[in-house]
N, C-alpha and C positions, 0 to 999 in steps of 0.2 A: 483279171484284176490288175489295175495298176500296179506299179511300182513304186511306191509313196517316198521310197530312198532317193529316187531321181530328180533331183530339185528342178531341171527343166520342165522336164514332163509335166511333173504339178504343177507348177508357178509359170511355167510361159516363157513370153519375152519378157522384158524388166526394161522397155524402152521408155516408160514412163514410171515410175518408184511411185508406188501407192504410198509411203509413208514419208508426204514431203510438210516440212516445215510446218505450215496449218495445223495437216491432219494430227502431229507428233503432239501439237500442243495443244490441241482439242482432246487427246489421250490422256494427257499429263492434269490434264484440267480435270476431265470425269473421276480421275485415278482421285484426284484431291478432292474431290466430293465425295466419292464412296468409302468414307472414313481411311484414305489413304490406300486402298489395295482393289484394283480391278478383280471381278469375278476370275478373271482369267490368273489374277495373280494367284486367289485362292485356289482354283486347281491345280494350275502348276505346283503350287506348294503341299496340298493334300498328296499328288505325286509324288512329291521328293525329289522335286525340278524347281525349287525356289529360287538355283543359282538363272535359270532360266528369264526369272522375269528382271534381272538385270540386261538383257538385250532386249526387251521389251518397253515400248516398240523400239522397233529394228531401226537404225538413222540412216541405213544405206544396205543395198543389194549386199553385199561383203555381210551384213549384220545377222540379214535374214536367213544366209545359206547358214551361218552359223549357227545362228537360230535352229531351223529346220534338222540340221545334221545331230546337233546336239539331243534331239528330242528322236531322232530315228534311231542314234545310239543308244539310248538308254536302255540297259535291262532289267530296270526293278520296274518296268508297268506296259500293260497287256498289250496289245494290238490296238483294241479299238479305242483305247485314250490316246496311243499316239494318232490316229487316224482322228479322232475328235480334234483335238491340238490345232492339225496342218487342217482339217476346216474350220477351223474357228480363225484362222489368219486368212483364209481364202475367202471369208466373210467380210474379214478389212477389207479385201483387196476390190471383191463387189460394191460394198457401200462407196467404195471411192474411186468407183467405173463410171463409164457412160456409154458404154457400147451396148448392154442391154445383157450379153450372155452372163451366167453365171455360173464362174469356175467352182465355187463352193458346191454348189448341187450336181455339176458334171463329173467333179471326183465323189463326190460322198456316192452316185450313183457306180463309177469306178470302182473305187475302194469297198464297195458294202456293207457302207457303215449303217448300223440298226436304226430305224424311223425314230425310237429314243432317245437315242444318242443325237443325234440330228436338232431334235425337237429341242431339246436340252443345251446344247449349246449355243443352237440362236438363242433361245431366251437370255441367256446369260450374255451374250454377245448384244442383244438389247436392252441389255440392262448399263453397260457399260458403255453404248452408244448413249444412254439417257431414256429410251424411249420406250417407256414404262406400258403403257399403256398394250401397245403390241409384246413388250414381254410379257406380260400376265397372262396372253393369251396362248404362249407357248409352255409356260412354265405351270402351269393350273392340268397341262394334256393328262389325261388319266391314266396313260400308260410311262407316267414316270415314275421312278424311285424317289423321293426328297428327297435331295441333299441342299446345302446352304441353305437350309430353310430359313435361322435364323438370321444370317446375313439377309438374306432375299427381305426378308419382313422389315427388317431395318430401313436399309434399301429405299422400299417405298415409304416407311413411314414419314420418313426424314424428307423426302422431297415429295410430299402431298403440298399442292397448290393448294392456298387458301383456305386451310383446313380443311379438305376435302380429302377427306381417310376412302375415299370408296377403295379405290385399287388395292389398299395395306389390306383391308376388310374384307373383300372379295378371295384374297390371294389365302386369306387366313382361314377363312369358312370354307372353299374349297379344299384345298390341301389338308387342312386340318392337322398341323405339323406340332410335335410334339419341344414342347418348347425346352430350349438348354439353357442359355445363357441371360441375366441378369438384364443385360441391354437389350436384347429381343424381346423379354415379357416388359418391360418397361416401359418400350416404344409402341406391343400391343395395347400394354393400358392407356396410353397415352389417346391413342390414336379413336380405341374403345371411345374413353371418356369424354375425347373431345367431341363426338359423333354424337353420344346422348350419355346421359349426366344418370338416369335409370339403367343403362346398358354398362356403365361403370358399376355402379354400388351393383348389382348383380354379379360381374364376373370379379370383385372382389370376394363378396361371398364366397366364389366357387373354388376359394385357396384355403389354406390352413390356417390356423391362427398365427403364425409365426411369419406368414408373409401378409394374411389378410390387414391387418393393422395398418403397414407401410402402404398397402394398395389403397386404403380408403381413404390414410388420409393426402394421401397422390392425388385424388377424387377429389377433397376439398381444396386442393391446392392451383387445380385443373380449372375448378371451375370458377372460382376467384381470382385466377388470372386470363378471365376471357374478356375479350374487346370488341366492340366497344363496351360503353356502360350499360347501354340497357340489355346484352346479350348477356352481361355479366348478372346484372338484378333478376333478369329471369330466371338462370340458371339457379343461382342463388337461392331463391322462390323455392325448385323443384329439388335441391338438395334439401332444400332446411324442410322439408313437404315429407321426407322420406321414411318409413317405418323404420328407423335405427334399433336396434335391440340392447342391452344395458351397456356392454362391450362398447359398440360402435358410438353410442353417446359419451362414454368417456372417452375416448379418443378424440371425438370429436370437440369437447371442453378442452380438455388438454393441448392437444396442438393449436387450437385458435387462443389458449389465453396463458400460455407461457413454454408452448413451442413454438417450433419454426415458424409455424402458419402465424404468428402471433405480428411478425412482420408485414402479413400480407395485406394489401390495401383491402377496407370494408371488414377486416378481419372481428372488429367489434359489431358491426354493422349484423353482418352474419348470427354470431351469437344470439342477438335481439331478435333477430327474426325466427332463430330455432326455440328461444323461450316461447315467443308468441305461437311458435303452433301446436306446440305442446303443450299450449294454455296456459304457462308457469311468467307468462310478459309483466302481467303484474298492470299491462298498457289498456284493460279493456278490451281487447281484442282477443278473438276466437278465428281460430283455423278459418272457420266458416265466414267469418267476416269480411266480405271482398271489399267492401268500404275502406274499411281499417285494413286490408293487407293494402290497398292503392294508397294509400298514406305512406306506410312503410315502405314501398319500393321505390316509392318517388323520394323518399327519404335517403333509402340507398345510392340510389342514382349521383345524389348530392353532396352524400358524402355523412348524412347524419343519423340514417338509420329511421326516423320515423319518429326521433326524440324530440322535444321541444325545448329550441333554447332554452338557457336560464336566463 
């Protein structure tokens, strides 16, 4: 087994500093995307090594050994977290190689750090490079623990290209992580909702009354701020289409006519269209009406609901 306390042996030569100028601020850059704190911050800090991610990253050789030293000192945390730690920098140090070898897998094989741990920290280390997509393929491995689950979900919700939730969605059905925090089920809903507008009013249901309310009408709020117009009129459509049960219709009157939602562009619009399929439009029109609903969407679209000037 190596000797992980040896900063040469592990790390090499330093004839060339992996963490030069670029890379620090490519660092500083993800760190300020991921709601302010790389994954690495957060373990460091779950450790009780937070003073750590103040040399993080390292700005010079001098940085790193202190780094490194500081973390081989510590005695409130086990073997294989310091040994995760010193590869998860030997990770930096590959991502920003060009010779081909890879120090991170020649000590992890070294050192004997578990294929879990391993697994685990590149994901995290991909997540923090930005490159989601091959994180999710380390972080989903079946043979991990959750942990950051809620950060992880965030994570991707937040940097879903063009509302494309697959990866948040994926990472959420597989794992199947037990949700903590307020901003983690949020960014599920969120991500849910924007995905399908039925897949939303379902996993509202699937809460209490004490949160389901806030979730649904999240739902209506989701889907009346979707873009363009006609993404927004159809969804519109499939909300106001939905079997509400007495609860949900008043929430749903309530927030569009003198709650928050009451703000929301189409917010009248809406209303007219859930009378009309509920028959109560007063317009002639019946659910069943595809005539009279193409009136009304093109109405939406416009801006006027399906009403006729006066």
């Amino acid at each position: 087994m190596i000797d992980f306390s040896q900063f040469d042996k592990v790390f090499g030569p330093m004839s060339l500093f992996a963490y030069n100028r670029t890379v620090t601020l490519s660092i500083e850059a993800s760190r300020r995307s991921l709601e302010g704190s790389l994954f690495i911050d957060r373990v460091l800090k779950a450790l009780k090594l937070g003073q750590a991610t103040n040399c993080y990253p390292p700005k010079n050789e001098a940085a790193l050994r202190e780094l490194h030293q500081h973390i081989c000192d510590s005695d409130n945390i086990n073997l294989h977290h310091k040994l995760s730690i010193i590869y998860y920098l030997l990770l930096d140090i590959d991502g920003r190689s060009s010779d081909g070898d890879s120090k991170a897998d020649s000590f992890a094989s070294l050192a004997g750090i578990p294929q879990r741990y391993q697994v685990f920290m590149k994901g995290l280390w991909l997540l923090d490079t930005r490159n989601f997509e091959l994180a999710l393929e380390h972080l989903t491995h079946p043979a991990l623990i959750s942990d950051f689950t809620d950060e992880i979900l965030v994570a991707l919700v937040r940097h879903a290209k063009d509302d494309d939730y697959t990866l948040a969605l994926s990472y959420y059905h597989t794992v199947q992580p037990n949700i903590q925090s307020s901003a983690a089920l949020q960014a599920l809903f969120e991500a849910i909702a924007r995905s399908s507008v039925i897949g939303g009013f379902d996993f509202s249901r699937s809460h209490a009354d004490y949160m389901r309310r806030s979730l649904f009408q999240n739902l209506v709020a989701v889907v009346l701020d979707a873009e363009p117009d006609e993404d927004r009129a159809s969804r519109a459509y499939e909300l106001t289409s939905l079997p509400f049960d007495a609860d949900e219709e008043r929430w749903f009157r309530e927030y569009l006519e003198s709650g928050e939602g009451k703000k929301l562009k189409a917010a009248k619009d809406t209303l007219v269209m859930r009378r009309i399929a509920t028959g109560h439009g007063g317009y002639g029109i019946t659910g069943g009406d595809k005539g009279g609903w193409a009136t009304v969407l093109e109405g939406f679209r416009t801006g006027s609901g399906g009403r006729t000037p006066a």
